[in-house]
C-alpha positions as a Markdown table, in Angstrom:
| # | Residue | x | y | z |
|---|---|---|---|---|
| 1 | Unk | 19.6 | 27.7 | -17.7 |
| 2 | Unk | 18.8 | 31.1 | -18.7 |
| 3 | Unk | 15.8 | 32.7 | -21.5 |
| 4 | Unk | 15.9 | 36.1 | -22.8 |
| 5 | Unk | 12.4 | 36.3 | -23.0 |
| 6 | Unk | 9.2 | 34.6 | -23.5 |
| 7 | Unk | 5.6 | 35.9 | -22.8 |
| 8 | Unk | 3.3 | 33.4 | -20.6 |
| 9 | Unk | -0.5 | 33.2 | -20.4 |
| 10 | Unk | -2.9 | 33.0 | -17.1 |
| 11 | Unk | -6.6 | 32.1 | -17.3 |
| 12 | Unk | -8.6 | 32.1 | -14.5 |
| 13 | Unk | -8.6 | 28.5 | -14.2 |
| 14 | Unk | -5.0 | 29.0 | -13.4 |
| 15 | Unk | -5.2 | 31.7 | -11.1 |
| 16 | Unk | -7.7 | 29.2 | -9.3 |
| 17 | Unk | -5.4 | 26.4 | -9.0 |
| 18 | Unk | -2.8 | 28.5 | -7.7 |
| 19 | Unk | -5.1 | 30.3 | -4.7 |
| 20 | Unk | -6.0 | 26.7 | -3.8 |
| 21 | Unk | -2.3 | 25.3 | -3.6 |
| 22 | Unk | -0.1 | 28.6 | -3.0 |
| 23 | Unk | -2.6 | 30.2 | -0.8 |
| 24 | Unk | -5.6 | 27.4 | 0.7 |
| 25 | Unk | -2.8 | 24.9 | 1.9 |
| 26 | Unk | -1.3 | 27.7 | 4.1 |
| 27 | Unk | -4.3 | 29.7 | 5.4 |
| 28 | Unk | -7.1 | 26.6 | 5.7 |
| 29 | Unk | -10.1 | 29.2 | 6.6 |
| 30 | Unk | -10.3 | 30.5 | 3.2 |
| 31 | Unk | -12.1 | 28.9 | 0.4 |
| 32 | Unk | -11.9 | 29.9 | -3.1 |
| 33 | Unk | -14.6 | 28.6 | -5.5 |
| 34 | Unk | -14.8 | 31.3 | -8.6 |
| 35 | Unk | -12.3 | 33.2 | -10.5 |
| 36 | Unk | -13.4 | 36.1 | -13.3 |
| 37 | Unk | -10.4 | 37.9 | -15.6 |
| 38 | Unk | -12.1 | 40.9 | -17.3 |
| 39 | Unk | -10.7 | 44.6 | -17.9 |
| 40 | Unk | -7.8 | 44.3 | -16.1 |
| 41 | Unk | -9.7 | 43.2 | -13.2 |
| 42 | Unk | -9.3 | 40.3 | -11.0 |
| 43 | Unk | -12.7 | 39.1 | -9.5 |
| 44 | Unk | -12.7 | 36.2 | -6.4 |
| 45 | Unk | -15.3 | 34.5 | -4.9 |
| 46 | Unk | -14.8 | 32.3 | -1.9 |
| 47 | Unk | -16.0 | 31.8 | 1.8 |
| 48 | Unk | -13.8 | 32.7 | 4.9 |
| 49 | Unk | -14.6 | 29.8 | 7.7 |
| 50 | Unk | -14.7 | 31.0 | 11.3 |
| 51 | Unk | -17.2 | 29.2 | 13.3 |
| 52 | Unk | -19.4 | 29.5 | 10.2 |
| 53 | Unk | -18.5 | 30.2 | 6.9 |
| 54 | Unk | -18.5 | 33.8 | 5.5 |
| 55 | Unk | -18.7 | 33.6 | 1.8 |
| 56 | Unk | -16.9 | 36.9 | 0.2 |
| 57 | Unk | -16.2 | 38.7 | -3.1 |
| 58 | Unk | -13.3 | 40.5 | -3.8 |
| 59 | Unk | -12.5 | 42.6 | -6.9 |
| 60 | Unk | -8.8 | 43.6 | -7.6 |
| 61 | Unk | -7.4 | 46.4 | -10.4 |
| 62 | Unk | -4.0 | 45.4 | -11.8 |
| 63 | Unk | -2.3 | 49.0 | -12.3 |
| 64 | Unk | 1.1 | 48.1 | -13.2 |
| 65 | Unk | 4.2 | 46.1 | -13.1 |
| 66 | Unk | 7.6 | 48.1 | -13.0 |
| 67 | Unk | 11.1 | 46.8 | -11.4 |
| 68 | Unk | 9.3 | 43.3 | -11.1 |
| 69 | Unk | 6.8 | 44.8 | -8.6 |
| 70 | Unk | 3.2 | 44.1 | -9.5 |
| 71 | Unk | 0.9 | 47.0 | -8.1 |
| 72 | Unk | -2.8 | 46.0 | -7.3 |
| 73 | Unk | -5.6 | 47.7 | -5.9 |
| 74 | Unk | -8.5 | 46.0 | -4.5 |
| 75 | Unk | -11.8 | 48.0 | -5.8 |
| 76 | Unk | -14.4 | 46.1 | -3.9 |
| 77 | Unk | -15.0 | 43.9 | -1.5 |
| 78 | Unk | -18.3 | 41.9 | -0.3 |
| 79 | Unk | -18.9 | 39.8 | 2.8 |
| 80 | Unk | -22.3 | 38.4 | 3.2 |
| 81 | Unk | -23.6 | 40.0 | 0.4 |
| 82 | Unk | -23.4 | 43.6 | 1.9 |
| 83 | Unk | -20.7 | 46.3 | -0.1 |
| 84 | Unk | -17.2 | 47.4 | 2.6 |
| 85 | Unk | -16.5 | 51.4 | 2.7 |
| 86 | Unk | -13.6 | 52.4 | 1.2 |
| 87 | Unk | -12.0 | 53.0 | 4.3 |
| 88 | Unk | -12.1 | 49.9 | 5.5 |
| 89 | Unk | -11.1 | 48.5 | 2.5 |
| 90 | Unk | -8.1 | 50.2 | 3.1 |
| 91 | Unk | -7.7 | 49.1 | 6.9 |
| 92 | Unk | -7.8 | 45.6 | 5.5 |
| 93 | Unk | -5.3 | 45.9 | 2.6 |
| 94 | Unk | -3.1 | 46.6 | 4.9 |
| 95 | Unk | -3.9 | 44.1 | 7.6 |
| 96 | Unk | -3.2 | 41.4 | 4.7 |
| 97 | Unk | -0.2 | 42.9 | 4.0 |
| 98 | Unk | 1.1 | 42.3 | 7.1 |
| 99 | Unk | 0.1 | 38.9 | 7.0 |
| 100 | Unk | 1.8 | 38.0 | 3.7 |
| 101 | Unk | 4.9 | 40.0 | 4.1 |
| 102 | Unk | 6.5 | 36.7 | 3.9 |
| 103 | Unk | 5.1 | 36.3 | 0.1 |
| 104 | Unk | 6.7 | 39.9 | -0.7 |
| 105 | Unk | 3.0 | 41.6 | -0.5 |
| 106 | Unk | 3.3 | 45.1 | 1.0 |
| 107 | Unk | 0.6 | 48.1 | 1.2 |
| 108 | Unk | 1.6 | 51.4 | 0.3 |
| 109 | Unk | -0.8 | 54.8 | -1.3 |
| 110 | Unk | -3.9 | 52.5 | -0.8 |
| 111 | Unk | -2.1 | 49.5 | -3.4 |
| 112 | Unk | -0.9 | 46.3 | -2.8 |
| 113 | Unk | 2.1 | 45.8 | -4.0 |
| 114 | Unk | 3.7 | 42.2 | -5.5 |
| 115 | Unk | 7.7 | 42.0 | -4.8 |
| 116 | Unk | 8.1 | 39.1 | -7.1 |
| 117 | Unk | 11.3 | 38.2 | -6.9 |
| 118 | Unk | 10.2 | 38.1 | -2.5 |
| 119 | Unk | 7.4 | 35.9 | -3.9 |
| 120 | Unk | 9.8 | 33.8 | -6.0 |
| 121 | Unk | 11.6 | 32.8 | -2.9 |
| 122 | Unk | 8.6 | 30.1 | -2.1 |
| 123 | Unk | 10.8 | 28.4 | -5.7 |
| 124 | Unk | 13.7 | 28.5 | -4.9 |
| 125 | Unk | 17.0 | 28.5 | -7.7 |
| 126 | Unk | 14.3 | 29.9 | -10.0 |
| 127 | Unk | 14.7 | 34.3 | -10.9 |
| 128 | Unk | 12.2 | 35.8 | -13.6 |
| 129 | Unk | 11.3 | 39.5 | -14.2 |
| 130 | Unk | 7.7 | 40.7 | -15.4 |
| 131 | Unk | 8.2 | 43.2 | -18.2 |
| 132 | Unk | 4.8 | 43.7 | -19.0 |
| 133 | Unk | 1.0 | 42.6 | -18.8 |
| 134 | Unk | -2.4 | 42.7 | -20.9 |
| 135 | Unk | -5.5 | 41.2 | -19.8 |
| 136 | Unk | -8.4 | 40.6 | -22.9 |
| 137 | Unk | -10.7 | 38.1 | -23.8 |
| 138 | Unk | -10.3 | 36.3 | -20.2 |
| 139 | Unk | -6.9 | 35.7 | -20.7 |
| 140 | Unk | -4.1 | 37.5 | -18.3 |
| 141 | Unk | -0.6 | 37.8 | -20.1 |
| 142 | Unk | 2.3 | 38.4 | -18.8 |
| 143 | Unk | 5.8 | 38.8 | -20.5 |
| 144 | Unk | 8.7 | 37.4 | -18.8 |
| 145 | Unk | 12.8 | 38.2 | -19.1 |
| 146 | Unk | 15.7 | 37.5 | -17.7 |
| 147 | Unk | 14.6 | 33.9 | -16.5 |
| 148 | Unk | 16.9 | 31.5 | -15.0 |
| 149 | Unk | 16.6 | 28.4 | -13.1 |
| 150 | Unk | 19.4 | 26.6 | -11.3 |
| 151 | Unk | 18.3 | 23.1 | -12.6 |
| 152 | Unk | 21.0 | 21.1 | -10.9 |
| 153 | Unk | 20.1 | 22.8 | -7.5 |
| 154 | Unk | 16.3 | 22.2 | -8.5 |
| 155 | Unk | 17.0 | 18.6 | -9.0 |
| 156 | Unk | 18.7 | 17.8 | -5.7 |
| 157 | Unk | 16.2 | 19.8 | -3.8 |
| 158 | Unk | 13.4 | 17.6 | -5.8 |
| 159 | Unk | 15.7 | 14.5 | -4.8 |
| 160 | Unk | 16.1 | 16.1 | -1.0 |
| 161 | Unk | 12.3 | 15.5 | -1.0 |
| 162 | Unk | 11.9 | 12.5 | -2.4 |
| 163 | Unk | 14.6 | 11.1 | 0.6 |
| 164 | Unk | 12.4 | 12.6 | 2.8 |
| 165 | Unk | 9.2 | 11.2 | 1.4 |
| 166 | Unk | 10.5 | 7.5 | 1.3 |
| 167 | Unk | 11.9 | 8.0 | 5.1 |
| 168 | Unk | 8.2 | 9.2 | 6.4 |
| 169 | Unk | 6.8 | 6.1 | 4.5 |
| 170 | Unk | 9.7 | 4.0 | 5.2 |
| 171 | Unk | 9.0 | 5.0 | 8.9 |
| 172 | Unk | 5.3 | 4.7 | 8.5 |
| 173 | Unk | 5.5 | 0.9 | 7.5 |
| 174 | Unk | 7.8 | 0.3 | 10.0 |
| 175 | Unk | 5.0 | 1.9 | 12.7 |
| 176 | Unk | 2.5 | -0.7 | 11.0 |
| 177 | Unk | 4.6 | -3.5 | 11.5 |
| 178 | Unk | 5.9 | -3.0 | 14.9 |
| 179 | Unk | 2.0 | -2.2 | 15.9 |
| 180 | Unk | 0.8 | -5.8 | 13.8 |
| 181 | Unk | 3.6 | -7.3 | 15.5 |
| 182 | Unk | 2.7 | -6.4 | 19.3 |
| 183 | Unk | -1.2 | -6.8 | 18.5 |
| 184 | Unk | 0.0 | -10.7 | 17.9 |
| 185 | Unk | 1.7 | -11.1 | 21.2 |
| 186 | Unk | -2.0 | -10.5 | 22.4 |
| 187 | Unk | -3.1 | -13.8 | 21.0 |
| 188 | Unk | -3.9 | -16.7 | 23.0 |
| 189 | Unk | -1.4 | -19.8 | 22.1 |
| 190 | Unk | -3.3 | -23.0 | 21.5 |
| 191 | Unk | -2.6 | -25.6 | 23.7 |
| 192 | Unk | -3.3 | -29.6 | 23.8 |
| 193 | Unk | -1.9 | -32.9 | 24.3 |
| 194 | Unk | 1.3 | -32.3 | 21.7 |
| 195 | Unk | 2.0 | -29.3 | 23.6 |
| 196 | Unk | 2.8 | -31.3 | 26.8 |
| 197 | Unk | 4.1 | -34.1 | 24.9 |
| 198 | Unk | 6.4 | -31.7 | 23.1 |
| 199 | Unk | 7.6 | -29.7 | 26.2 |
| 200 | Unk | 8.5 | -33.5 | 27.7 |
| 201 | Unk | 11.0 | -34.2 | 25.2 |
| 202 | Unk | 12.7 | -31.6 | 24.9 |
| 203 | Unk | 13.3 | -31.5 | 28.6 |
| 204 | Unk | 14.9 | -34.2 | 28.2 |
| 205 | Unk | 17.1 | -32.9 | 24.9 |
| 206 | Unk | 20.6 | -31.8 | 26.5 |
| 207 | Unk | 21.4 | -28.1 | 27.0 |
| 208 | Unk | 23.8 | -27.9 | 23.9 |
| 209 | Unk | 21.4 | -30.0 | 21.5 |
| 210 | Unk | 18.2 | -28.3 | 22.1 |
| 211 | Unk | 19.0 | -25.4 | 18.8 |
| 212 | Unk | 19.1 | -28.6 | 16.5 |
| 213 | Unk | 15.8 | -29.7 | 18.1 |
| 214 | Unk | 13.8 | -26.7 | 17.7 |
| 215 | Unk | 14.8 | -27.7 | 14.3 |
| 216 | Unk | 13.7 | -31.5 | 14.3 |
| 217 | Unk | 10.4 | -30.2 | 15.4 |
| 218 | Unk | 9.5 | -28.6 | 12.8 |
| 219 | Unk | 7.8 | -31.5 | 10.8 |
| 220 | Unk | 5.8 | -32.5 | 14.1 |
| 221 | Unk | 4.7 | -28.7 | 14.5 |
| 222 | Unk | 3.6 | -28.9 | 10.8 |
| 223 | Unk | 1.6 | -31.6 | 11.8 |
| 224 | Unk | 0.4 | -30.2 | 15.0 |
| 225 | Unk | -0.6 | -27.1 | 13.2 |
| 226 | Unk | -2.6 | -28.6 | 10.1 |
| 227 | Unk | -4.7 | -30.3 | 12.8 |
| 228 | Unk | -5.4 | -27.7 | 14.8 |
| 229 | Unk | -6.3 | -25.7 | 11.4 |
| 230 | Unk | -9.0 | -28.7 | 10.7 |
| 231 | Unk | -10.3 | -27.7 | 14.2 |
| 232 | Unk | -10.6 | -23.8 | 13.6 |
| 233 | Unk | -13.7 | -22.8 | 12.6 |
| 234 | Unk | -12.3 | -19.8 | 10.8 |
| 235 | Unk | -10.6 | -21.7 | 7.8 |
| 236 | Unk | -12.3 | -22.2 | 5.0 |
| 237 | Unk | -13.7 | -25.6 | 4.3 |
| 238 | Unk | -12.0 | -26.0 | 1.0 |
| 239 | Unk | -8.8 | -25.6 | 2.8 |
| 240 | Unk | -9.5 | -28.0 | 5.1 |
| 241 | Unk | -10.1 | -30.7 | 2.9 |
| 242 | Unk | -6.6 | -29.7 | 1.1 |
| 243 | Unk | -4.6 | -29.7 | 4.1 |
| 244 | Unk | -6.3 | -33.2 | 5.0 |
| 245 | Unk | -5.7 | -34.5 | 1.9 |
| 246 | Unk | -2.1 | -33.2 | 1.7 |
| 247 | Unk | -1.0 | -33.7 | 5.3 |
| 248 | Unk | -3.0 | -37.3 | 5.2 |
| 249 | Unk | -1.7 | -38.9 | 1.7 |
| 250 | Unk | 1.9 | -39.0 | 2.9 |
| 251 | Unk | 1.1 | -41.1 | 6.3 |
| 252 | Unk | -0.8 | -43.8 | 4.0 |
| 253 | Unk | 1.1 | -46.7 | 3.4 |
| 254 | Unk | 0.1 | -47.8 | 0.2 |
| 255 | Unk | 0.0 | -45.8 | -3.1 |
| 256 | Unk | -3.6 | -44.8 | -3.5 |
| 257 | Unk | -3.3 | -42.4 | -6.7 |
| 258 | Unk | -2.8 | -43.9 | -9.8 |
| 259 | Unk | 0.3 | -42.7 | -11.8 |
| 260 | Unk | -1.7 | -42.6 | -15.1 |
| 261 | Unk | -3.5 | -39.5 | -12.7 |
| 262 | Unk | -2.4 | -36.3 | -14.3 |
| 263 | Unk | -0.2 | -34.5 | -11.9 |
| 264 | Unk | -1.0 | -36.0 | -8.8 |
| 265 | Unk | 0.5 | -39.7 | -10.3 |
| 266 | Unk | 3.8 | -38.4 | -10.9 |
| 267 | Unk | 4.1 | -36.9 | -7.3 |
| 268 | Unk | 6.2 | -38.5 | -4.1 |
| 269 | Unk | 4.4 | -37.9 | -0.9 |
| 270 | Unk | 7.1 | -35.5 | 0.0 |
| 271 | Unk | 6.3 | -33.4 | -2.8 |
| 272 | Unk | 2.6 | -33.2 | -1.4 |
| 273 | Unk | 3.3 | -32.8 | 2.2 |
| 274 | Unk | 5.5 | -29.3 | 0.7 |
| 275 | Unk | 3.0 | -28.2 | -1.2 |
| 276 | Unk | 0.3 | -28.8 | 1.5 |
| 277 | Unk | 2.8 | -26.9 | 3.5 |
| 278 | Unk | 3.7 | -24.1 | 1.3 |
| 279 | Unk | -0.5 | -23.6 | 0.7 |
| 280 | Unk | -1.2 | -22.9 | 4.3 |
| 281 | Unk | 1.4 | -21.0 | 5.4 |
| 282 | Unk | 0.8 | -18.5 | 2.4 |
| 283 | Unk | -2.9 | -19.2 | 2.8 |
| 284 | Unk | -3.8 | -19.0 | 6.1 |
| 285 | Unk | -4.1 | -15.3 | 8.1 |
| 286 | Unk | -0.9 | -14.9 | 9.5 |
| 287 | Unk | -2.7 | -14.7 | 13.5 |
| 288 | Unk | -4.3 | -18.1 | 13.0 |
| 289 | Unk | -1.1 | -19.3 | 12.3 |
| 290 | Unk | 1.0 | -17.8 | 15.0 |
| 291 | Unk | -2.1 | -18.9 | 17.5 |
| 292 | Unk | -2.1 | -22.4 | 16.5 |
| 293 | Unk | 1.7 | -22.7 | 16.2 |
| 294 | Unk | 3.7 | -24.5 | 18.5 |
| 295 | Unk | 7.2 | -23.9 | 18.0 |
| 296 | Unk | 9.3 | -20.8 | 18.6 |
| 297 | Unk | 8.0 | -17.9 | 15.8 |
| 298 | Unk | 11.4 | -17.2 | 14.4 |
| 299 | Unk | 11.1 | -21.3 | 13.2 |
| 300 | Unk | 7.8 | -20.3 | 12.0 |
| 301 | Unk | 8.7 | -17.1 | 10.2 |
| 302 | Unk | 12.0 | -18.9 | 8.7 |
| 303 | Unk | 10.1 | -22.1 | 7.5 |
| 304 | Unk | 7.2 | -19.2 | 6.1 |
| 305 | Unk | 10.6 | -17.7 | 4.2 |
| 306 | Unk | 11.9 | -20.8 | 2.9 |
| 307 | Unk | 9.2 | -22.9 | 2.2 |
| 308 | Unk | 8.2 | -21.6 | -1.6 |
| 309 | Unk | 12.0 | -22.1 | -2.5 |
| 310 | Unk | 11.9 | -25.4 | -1.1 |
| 311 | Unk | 9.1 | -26.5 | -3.5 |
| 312 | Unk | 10.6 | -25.0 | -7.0 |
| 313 | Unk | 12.8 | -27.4 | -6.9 |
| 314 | Unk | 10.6 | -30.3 | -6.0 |
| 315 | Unk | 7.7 | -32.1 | -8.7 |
| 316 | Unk | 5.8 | -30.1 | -6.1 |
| 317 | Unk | 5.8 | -26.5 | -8.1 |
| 318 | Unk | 3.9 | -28.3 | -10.7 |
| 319 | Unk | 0.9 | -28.7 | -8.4 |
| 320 | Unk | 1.5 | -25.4 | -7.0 |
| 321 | Unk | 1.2 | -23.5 | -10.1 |
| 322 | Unk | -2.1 | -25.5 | -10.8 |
| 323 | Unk | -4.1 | -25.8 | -7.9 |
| 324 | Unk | -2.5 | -21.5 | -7.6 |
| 325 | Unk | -5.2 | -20.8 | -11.0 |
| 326 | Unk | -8.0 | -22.7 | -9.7 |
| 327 | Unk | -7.9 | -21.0 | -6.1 |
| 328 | Unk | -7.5 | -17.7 | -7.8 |
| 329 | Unk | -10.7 | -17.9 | -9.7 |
| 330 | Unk | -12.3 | -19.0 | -6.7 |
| 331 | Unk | -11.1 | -16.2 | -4.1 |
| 332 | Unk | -12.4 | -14.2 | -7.3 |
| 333 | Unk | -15.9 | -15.3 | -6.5 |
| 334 | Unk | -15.9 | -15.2 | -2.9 |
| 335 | Unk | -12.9 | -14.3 | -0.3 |
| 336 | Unk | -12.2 | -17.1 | 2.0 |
| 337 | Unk | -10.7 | -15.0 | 5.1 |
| 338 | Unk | -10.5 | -10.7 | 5.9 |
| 339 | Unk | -7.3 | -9.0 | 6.0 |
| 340 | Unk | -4.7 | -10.4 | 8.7 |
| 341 | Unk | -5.8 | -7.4 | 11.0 |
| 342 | Unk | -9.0 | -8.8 | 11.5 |
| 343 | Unk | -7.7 | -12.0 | 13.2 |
| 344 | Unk | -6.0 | -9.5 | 16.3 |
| 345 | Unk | -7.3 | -9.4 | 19.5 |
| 346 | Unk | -8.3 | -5.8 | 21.8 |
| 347 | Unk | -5.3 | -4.4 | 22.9 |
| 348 | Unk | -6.5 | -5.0 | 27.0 |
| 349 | Unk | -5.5 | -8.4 | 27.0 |
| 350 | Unk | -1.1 | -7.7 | 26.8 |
| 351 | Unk | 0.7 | -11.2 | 26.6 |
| 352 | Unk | 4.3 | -10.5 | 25.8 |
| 353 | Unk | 6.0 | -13.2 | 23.4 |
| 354 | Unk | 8.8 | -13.3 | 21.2 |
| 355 | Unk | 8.3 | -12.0 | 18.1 |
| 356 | Unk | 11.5 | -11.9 | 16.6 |
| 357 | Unk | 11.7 | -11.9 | 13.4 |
| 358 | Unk | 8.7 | -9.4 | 12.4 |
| 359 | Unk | 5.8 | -10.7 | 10.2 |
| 360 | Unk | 4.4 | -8.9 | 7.8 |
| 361 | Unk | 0.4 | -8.8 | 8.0 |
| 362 | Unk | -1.1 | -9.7 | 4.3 |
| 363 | Unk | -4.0 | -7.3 | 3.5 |
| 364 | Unk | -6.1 | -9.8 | 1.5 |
């Protein structure tokens, strides 16, 4: 893309925002905090931090522009309130201009001198050329030929950027996880009665069988975990009472709700013992869970994955979606657990455990 011409206006709230992203990001001492445009003069008031901060003035002429070099000329300068001789004025023009060379300032007859198409090189694929410049009412203008832009090559260096911003958060998360992840190899596994009873049978499942029986477990290590959940003093109570009622209606032999009962009535007792299921395992901090657990984790995190799918297509969603509004309005009111993180014990106490596949912790 390429314009002729066009003239372009600079106030000093601009100038400001530029100084604070073009020049603050890159020298993190300085401080700029007041910009004046008057008489073709630029007028800058800031604070230079070195052990303590240094507050400064500094008051620059624009002489001209010619061959897209900007010449300035800096008229005063105050540090701590007291005026800078000339001289050294000068010594420290040119001790900036070393320092920006990279920016296309250089010092020459006592002026700094702008090389903006050096200075354009921190925007790439972009070339403009300063014809002229007035300064009244507070207002700096500048008019601008010759300006083209390589928009394609603009766009793949925005896209360039945008890769590189989704890898560092990609990586980040990944960090997060793989930290959550070892913090709950820390965790003490429960252990009781079903854990021996458990560990009995399947000594005696045969070598090639035991993969299906990690599988038949899983109802029993349901089971196993709803009660040790009622024993936890960190669930909530209200959860308790579901996962008693849930986990308890199917083991009752007769038919204790009504069908005429709204909702409830129409439901088998497999539809209640998935929903019970499906409430905990979303519910319920992920370390109480994989504490309390007795089964391999990979069972855990694949029933955890499967578990909502399970109960769309059961009379089960039903109660899902309604008991979902009325637990909503009451987290509203008060939170029943902290985020997962809070759950993790210190890292001192290292257990290693498997802890393939990852879980992701659920900042509630």
């Amino acid at each position: 893309m390429r314009v002729t011409s066009v003239t372009t206006t600079l106030s000093a709230e601009d100038i400001m925002y530029d100084l604070k992203t073009l020049v603050e990001t890159k020298v993190p001492e300085l401080t700029f905090k007041d910009v004046k445009l008057e008489d073709n003069f630029i007028q800058i008031e800031g604070s230079f931090k070195k052990i303590i901060n240094i507050p400064f003035l500094a008051k620059v002429r624009i002489l001209s522009v010619f061959n897209n070099i900007l010449t300035l000329k800096i008229e005063r300068i105050k540090v701590l309130k007291v005026g800078i001789p000339k001289f050294i004025l000068n010594i420290a023009s040119k001790t900036a201009a070393k320092k920006a060379s990279e920016m296309g300032l250089t010092y020459e007859n006592k002026a700094l001198s702008v090389n903006i198409d050096e200075a354009l090189q921190q925007v790439p694929h972009v070339h403009l050329e300063v014809e002229h410049f007035l300064m009244e009412n507070g207002i700096l203008s500048l008019r601008l030929k010759g300006i083209e832009a390589d928009i394609d090559a603009m766009q793949e260096e925005a896209g360039k950027d945008q890769e590189e911003e989704e890898r560092l958060k990609r990586e980040e998360e990944e960090r997060k996880l793989a930290e959550f992840n070892r913090k709950l190899g820390l965790l003490d596994r429960t252990e009781d009665s079903y854990t021996d009873f458990r560990y009995k049978i399947l000594e005696k499942v045969p070598y090639d069988k035991k993969n299906l029986a990690k599988y038949a477990f899983i109802l029993p290590d349901m089971y196993a975990l709803a009660l040790r959940l009622m024993k936890d003093k960190r669930v909530a109570k209200r959860d308790k009472v579901l996962i008693a009622f849930t986990f308890g209606y199917p083991l009752v032999p007769a038919d204790i709700i009504p069908s005429k009962v709204p909702v409830l009535g129409k439901m088998d007792d497999l539809a209640i013992l998935f929903f019970g299921s499906s409430y905990i395992l979303n519910k319920i901090p992920v370390p109480i869970l994989v504490q309390h657990w007795q089964g391999e984790l990979a069972t855990l995190k694949l029933v955890q994955d499967n578990i909502q799918k399970i109960v769309n297509f059961t009379p089960a969603k039903t109660l899902n979606q309604v008991y979902g509004l009325i637990d909503e309005n009451l987290e509203k009111r008060r939170k029943s657990y902290l985020s997962d993180e809070a759950y993790l014990i210190p890292d001192e106490e290292v257990k290693p455990v498997d802890l393939d596949p990852i879980f992701e912790p659920a900042l509630k």
